[in-house]
C-alpha positions, 0 to 999 in steps of 0.5 A: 114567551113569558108572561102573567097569568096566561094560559088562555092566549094560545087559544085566543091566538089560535081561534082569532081570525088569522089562526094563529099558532103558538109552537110552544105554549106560554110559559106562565111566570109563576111556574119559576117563582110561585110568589108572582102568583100573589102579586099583581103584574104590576108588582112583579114588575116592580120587584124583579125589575125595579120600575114602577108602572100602572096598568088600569083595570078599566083598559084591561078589561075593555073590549079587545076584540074590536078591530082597532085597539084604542091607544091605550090598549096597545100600551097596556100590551106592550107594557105588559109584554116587555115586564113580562119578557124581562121578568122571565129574563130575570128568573132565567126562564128559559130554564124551563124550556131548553135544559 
C-alpha cells in the first residue's frame, strides 16, 4: 500500500470499529523520492502521472467518521487512493518491500 503522508492509517484502521489490521505498514511515497515531501498530493499526481486533479481541503478535513461517508468523500478517497498507488507504481516502490 502506497500512499501520501500516511503514517497514522495503520492505527486509524486497527482502532476503528471492525479492528482492522494492516500486515504491513503503508509505505509513505516520500521514502523513494524525498521531493513529493514538498508537494501537495495533488502535485505529486500531476508530476508522476500527468493528470491533474483537486482535492478540496474542506472534504479532507470534514468528518470521516460518521457512518456514511458523503459522496464527496468517497471520491476524494478514491482519488487519493489511485494517485497514490499509481504514484508508487511509478517509483517502483515495491522495491522498498520485496528486495
Amino acid at each position: 500500500m502506497a500512499g501520501f503522508r500516511n503514517t497514522w492509517q495503520r492505527e486509524v484502521l486497527f482502532f476503528s470499529k471492525h479492528r482492522l489490521l494492516m500486515n504491513m505498514p503503508a509505505g509513505d511515497l516520500s521514502w523513494m523520492n524525498s521531493d513529493l515531501e514538498k508537494l501537495s498530493t495533488e502535485e505529486s499526481i500531476s508530476l508522476h502521472l500527468g493528470f491533474k486533479v483537486e482535492l478540496k481541503e474542506e472534504i479532507k478535513t470534514s468528518d470521516w467518521s460518521q457512518k456514511y461517508l458523503t459522496d464527496d468523500q468517497v471520491l476524494f478517497a478514491c482519488v487519493e487512493s489511485y494517485g497514490s498507488f499509481f504514484v508508487g507504481v511509478e517509483l517502483k516502490m515495491w522495491h522498498l518491500f520485496f528486495t
